[in-house]
N, C-alpha and C positions, 0 to 999 in steps of 0.2 A: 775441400775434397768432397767431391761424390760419393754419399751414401753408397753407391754401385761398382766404387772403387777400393771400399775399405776391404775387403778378402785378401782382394790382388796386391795391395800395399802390406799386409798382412804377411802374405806368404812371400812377398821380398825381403822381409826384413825380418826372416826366420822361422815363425810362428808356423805352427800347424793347422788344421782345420778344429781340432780339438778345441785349445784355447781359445781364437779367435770365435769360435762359436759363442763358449764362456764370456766371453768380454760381452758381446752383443747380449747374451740374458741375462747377464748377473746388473745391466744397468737400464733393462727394462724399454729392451729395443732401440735406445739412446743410439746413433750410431755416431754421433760430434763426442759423446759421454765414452763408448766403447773406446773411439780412435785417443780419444783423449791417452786413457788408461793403458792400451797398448800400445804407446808412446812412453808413455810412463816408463812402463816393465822393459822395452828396449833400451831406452837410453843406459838402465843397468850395466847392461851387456855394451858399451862401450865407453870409452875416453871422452870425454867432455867436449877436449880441443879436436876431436876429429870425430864427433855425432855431425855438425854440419854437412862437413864432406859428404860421409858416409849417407846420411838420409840422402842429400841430393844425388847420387848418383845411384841410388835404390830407386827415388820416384823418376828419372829420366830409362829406367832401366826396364818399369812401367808404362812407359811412356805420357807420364805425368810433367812433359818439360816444363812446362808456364809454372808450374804449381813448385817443381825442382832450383826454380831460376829466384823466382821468390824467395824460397828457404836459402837458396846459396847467396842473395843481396841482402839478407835479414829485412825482405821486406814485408815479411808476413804479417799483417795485425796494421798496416799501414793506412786500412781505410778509419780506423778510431783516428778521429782527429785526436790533435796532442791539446793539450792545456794550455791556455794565453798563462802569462805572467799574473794578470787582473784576475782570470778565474782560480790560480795558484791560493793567492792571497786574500781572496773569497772562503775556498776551503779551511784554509788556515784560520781563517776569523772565527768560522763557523765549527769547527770542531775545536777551540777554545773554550768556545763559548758551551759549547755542547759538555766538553770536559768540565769546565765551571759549577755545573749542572749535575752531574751524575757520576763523578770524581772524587770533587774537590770539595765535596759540602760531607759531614760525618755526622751520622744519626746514632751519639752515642749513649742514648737511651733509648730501648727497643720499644718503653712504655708508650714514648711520647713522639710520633713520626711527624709532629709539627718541630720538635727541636733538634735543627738544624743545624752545625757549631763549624764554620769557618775551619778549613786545613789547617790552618796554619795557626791554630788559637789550640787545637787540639793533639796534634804531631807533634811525636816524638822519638829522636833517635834511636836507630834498633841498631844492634852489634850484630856487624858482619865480620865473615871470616871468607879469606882467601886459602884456596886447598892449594900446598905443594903436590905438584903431579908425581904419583910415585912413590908417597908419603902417606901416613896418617896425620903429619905435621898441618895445622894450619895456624896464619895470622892474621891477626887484626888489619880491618882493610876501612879507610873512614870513607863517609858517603861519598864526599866528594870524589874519591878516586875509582867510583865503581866502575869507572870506564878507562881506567887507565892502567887494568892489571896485565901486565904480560904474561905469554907464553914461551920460554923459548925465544927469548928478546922482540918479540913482536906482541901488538894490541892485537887480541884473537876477533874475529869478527862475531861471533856467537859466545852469549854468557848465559848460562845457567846459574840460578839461583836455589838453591833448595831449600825446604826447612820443614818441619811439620805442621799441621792443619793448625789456624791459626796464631800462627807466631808473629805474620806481621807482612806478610810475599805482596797480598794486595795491595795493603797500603804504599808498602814500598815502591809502587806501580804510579798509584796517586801521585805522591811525592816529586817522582819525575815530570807524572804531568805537569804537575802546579811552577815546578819550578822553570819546564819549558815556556809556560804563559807568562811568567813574569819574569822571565829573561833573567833568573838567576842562576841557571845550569840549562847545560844542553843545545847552550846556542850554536854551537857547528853543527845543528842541524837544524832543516830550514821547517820538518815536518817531524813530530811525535805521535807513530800511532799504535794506541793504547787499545787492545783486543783482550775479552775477555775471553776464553776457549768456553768457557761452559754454554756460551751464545753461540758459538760459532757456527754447530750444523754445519751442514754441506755450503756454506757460502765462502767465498772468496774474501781477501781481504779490502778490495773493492767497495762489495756489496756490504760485506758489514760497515765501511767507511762509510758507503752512500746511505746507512740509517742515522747518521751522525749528522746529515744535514737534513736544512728545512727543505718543503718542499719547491720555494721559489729558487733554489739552485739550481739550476740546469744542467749539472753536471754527471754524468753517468757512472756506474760505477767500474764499464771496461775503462773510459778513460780514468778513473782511481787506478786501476791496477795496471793500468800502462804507464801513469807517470810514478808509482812507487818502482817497477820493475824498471823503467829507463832511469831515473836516478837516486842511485841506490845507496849515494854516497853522501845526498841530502837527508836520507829519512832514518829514522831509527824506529825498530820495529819492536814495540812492547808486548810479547803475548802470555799473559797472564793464566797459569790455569795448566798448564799441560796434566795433570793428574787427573783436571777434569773433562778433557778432552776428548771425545766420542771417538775417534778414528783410530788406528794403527801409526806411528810414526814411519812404516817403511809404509803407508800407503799411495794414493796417488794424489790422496787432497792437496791443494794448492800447501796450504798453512803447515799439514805433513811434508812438502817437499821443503818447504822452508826451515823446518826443524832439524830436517835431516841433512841441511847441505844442499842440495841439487838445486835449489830454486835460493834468490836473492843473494847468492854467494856472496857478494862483496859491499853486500849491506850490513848495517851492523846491527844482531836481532838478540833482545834480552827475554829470557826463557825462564819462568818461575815453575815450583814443582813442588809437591811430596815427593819425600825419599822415594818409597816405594815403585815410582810411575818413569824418575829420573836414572833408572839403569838400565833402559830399554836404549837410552845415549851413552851410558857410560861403556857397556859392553861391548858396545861398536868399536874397532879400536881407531879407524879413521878420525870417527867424530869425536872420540877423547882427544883425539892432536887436535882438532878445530874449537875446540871447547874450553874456554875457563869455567870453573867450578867455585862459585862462593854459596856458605850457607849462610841464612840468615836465624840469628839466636835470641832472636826476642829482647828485650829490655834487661840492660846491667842493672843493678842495686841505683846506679845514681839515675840514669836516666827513668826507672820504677819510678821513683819520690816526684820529679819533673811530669811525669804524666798524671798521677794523683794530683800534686798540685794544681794542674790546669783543668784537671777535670771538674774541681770542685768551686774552682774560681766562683769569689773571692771568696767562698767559705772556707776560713785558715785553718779553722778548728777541726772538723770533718777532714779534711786531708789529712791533716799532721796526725790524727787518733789515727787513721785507715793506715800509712803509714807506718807508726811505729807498731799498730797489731802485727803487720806483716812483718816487720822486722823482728820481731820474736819469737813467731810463728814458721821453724826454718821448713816445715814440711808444706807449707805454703808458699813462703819465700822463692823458693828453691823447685819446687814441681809446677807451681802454679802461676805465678805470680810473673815470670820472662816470657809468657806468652800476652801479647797485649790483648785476644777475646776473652779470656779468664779475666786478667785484673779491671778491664770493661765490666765484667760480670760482680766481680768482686765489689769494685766502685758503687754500682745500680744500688747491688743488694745492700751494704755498708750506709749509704744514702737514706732506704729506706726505713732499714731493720731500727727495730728497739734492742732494748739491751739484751732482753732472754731472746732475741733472736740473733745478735751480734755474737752472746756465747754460744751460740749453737754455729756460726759459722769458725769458731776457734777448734771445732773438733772435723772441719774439714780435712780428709786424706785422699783424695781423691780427684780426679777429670770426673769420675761417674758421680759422684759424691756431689760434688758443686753444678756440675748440669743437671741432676734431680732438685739440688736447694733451689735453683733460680728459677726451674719449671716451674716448683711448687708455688715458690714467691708470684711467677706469672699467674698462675691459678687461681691465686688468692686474690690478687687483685681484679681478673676478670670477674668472680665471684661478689667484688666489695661494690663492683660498677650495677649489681643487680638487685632487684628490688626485693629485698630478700632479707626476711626479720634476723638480727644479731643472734638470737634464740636458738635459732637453727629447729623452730617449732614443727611439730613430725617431720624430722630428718630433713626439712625440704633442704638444707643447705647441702647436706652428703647427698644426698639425689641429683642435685646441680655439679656437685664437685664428679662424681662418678661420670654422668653424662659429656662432659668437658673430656675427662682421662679417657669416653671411648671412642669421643671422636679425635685426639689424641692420636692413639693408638691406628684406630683409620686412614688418618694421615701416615702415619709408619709404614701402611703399608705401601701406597703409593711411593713414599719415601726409597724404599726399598726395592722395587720396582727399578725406580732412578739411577739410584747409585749400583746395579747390575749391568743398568745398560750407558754407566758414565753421562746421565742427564741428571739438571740439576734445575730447569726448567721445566713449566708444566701447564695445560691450559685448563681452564675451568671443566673443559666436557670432562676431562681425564676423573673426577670426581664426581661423575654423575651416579657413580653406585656409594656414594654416601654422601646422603643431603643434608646438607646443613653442616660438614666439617669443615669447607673452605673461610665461610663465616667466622667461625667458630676458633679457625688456626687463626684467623687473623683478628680476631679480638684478644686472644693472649697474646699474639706478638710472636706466635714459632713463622707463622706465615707471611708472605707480604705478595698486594695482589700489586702489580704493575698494567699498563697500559702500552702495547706497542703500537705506535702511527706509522703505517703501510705508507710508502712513497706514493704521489699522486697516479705514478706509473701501474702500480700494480691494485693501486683503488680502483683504477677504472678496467683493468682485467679482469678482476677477480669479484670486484664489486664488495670489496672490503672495506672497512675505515678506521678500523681498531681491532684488535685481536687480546684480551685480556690474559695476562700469563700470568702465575702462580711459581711464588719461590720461598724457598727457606735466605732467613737473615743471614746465615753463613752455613757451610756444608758440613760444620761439627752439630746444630741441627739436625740437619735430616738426617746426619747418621744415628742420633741420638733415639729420635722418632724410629727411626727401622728397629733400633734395638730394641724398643716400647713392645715394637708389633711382634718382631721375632720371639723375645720370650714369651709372649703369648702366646703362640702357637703349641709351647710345650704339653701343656697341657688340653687347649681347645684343638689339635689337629698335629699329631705326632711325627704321622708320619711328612707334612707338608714341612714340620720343621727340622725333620733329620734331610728331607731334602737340600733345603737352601744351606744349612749349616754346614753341610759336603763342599755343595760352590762357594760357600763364603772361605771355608778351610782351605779348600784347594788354592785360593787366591789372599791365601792369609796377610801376606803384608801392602793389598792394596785396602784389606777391610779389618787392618789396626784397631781404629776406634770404634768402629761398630761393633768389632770381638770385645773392646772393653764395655763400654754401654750395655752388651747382650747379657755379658758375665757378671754384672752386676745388680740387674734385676731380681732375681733369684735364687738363694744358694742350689737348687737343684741345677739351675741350669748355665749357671757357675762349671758347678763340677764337671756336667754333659762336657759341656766346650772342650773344657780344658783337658779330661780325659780322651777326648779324640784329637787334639793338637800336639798331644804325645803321642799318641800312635801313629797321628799321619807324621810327625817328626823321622820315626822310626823306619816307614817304610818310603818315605819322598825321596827320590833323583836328588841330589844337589848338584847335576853338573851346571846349574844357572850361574849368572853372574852372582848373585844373591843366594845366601842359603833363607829359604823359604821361611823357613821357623828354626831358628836358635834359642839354644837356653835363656838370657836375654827374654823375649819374647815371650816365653814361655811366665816367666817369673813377671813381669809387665801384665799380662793377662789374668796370673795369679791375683797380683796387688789390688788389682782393680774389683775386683770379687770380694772383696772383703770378709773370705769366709775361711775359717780356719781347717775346715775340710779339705777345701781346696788345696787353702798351702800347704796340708802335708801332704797330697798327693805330688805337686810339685817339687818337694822338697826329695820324699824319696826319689822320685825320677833322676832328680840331680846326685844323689848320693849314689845311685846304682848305675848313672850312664857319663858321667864328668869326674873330673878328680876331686880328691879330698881339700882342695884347697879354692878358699873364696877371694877372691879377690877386687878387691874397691878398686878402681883404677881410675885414672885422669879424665880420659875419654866416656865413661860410664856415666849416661845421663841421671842425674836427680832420680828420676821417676823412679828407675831401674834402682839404683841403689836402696831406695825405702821398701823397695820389692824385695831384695835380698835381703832385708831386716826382717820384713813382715815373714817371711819363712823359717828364720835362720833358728830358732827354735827349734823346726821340726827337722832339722840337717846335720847332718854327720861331718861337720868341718873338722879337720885336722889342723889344717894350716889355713891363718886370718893376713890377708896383705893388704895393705891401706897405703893407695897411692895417689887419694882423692884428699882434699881437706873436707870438714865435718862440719855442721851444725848441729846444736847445741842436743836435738833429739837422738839424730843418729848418734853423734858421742855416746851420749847416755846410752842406748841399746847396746851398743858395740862392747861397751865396758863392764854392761851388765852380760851381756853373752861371754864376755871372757873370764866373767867371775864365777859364771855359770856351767859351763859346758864341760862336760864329761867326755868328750869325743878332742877336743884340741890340744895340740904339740905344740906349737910356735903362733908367734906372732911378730907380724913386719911392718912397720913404718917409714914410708922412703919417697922420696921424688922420684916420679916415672920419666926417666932422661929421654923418654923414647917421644913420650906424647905430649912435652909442657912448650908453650910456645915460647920460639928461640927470641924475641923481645922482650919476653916479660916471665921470665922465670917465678913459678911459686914454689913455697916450700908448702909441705905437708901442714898443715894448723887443724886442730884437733878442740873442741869446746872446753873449755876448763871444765863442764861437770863430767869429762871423759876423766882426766885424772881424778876429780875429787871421789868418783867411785870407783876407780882401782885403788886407792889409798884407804878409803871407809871398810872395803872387804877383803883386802889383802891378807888381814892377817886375823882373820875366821877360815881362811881362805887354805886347803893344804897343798893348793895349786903353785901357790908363790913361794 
């Protein structure tokens, strides 16, 4: 179409001069980019099966026939040649190969970026669950079937995946790859393509494709996206990341239209997520019918010990110690330990640690807890690689260790930066106001500098031939780092940090861990936090899919603080705005329930119901608060009929030292 045509096509197909104007400068005079997008925003406005009709007799009505006759033979895009068979299975080699390469190989030591450890040497199964629609019911789904869950007696063409920041969503991305390549799953489709969103940026699935190959390919990346978009029913489309995703999902991006339905309809496209990012689709009520929903739960108890194992391969002794600590340790077990980046973290540290540093991981409570020990652990070691007396002779060792924690902190704030504007890539200039941190991140191992190779197409445009970008090892990192920076600001610049803490609040459950990491640097700023997550509680809209901040949430935030000022603020919040009664329940993650312990002290419970089973800690608090409390009437222990899955029923189980301290104090007790 004619630049000169885009108005008059415009104002046939409803648009006013308003908008139309907006299209044209909101994309920077673009007018292929403008038409693109006012394209976009029309097809809203009608049917699917009758947008062809319809445009065509809009652009004939223009007098755009040639251009109406085209759209009405779908021969539009006809001049991209199509893909020989031979160039097919060229791509298919080469993004193998490419997967091979930046997949399928795991750097599970962040020490050591030379060791390298085979997928399949280090993988291990993660528990997934399939969600009844309409339910809070979910069951057990095995890997092999991830593609075979119905909706409403049919295979849905769109699966969403959800789980929390590092539970295992990537890998499980991996996984498919690998087992594409070696023809052990996924062979009814002839193409596997594996997109990371946090790369995506403004490009098509194409062009991200066409970086996947070398440059002796000849292959382009419209013809990429013209042979994924022609058949739809060979490719399976993995895109990894929606959380971190830069764009709107109702927007016009290609990767957006694909998310939403209107683009690749009858491909079949697997969609990972945080909670938080994944009811921007759930809300929709269209795309909840087009949607299966499985979560992914991190590591059982058996498959925990199978990854240990392999981790330590063939060291027997070191797994089985690392192991059975875990195994007694339920507030590790249980909070930490089913996310496979933690028990990674865990392994490194357990690897390296002596014993007075082994018993100082036994007093771990914490996400903030355990990413402070392993900073530190990183610290230390960057520190041991310098030439640097053991003496630590006039301070020089704290002077080095300080200097590290401020270029640390520097990175936080670029960090921070990032995860505002959902990027999670970065290039070296972006750290030109602090020299010497990019270094610095990446000799402890928070940073990792990569190299991207520009197609030969765009080397000789642009006169480019490598572009060096800057990333965090995973994005519980860089939130970790934001939180360095942000509580810092409490004190070096107050008001900079009541600012961001406003937008970080306002957007509370997309910045979860960042609120915990912030709240745990400092019991001041602990309390800051968490004293305005109660008030913006109090006065926020809930008319969202999502309530923004729930109790829950609140008490999550609390835990992580480790400050007992804290939890009694939380605790009265709960006592003067919730009922008298606490309740353990099936669905109530780990985390959350040691939260509810860490407070329950400072809480006004009447009534205790327990419809969760216990380990061995919580027992004990439970049993000691019932022996305790001055404020309780009853207590209940029962299976939650509502929420235990309909295959595998459990019953309530409770730690034997839960009864041995109701029986030790019962009868001091004038409660019994």
């Amino acid at each position: 179409m004619d630049p000169s045509d885009f108005m008059k096509v415009g104002l046939a197909l409803g648009f006013s001069n308003a908008p139309l104007n907006r299209f044209k400068e909101d994309n920077t005079g673009s007018t292929m980019l403008a038409s693109y997008k006012m394209l976009c925003e029309w097809l809203k406005t009608v049917s699917n099966a009758e947008a062809r009709d319809i445009l065509s007799d809009k652009l004939r009505g223009v007098n755009l026939v040639q251009l109406a006759d085209s759209v009405q033979k779908a021969h539009v895009g006809d001049h991209i040649t199509s893909l020989t068979k031979e160039e097919v299975q060229l791509v298919i080699t080469h993004i193998q190969t490419y997967y091979r390469i930046h997949h399928c190989q795991i750097q599970a030591d962040p020490l050591n970026s030379e060791l390298l450890i085979q997928f399949d040497r280090i993988f291990t199964n993660l528990t997934l669950m399939e969600e009844d629609k309409g339910t809070k019911n979910k069951t057990p789904l095995l890997y092999k079937d991830l593609l075979k869950t119905k909706v409403n007696g049919i295979y849905p063409k769109r699966l969403l995946v959800e789980g929390e920041g590092g539970v295992g969503k990537t890998t499980l991305c991996a996984k498919i790859a690998w087992d594409w390549i070696h023809k052990t799953g996924y062979n009814e489709f002839r193409l596997v393509l594996l997109v990371l969103l946090r790369e995506a940026g403004n490009q098509t699935v194409g062009q991200i494709v066409k970086s996947y190959l070398p440059d002796d390919n000849p292959v382009t990346d419209k013809q990429l996206d013209k042979y994924f978009l022609s058949n739809q029913n060979d490719v399976l489309l993995v895109l990894d990341g929606l959380d971190e995703f830069a764009h709107d999902v109702e927007s016009s991006h290609q990767i957006a239209l694909i998310t939403f339905n209107r683009l690749f309809m009858s491909g079949k496209v697997l969609i990972t997520s945080r909670r938080w990012r994944s009811g921007e689709i759930r809300k929709n009520a269209s795309l909840r019918k087009a949607y299966a929903f499985i979560a992914v739960e991190g590591f059982s108890a058996k498959n925990l010990s199978s990854y240990i194992e392999k981790f330590f391969h063939p060291d027997k002794t070191s797994s089985e110690d690392l192991d059975q600590f875990i195994s007694s340790n339920d507030v590790i077990r249980e909070n930490m330990a089913p996310y496979p980046i933690y028990t990674a973290m865990l392994c490194i540290m357990w690897k390296e640690f002596d014993g007075e540093r082994r018993v100082a991981m036994s007093k771990l409570q914490t996400f903030s807890q355990l990413f402070s020990e392993m900073v530190n652990f990183l610290v230390d070691h960057c520190l041991s690689k310098l030439d640097i007396s053991s003496n630590n002779v006039d301070g020089e060792m704290d002077r080095k260790r300080k200097e590290i924690l401020f270029h640390l902190t520097n990175i936080g704030c670029l960090a921070l930066q990032g995860l505002r504007e959902r990027r999670l890539v970065f290039t070296e200039g972006e750290f030109k106001n602090f020299p010497g941190s990019v270094d610095i991140g990446c000799k402890v191992g928070v940073l990792t500098k990569q190299t991207q190779i520009f197609s030969l197409r765009t080397r000789r445009q642009h006169s480019q031939s490598a572009a060096p970008s800057v990333q965090f090892p995973h994005k519980l990192f860089q939130e970790y780092l934001s939180g360095m920076y942000l509580a810092s600001l409490y004190n070096s610049n107050r008001s900079e940090y009541d600012r961001l803490r406003e937008d970080i609040i306002d957007k509370a459950r997309e910045y979860r861990e960042l609120l915990y990491f912030t709240s745990a640097q400092k019991n001041e700023v602990g309390f800051d936090i968490i004293s305005h997550l109660i008030k913006h509680q109090q006065t926020v809209d809930y008319s969202g899919y999502y309530r923004p901040i729930n109790d829950d949430f609140l008490v999550d935030v609390g835990y992580e603080s480790q400050d007992q000022t804290v939890a009694k603020i939380v605790a009265d919040h709960l006592s003067t705005s919730s009922s008298k009664t606490l309740g353990i329940i099936h669905e109530m993650q780990a985390h959350t329930v040691s939260g509810h312990i860490f407070i329950i002290n400072h809480r006004q419970v009447e009534n205790l119901v327990i419809r969760k089973s216990c380990g061995r800690t919580v027992s004990e608090d439970l049993a000691e608060f019932i022996c305790s409390s001055r404020t309780l009437k009853s207590v209940t222990i029962q299976m939650d009929t509502n929420n235990y899955s309909r295959t595998q029923p459990e019953l309530i189980n409770m730690h034997d030292v839960f009864f041995s301290v109701l029986d030790g104090k019962a009868q001091d007790s004038k409660r019994f």
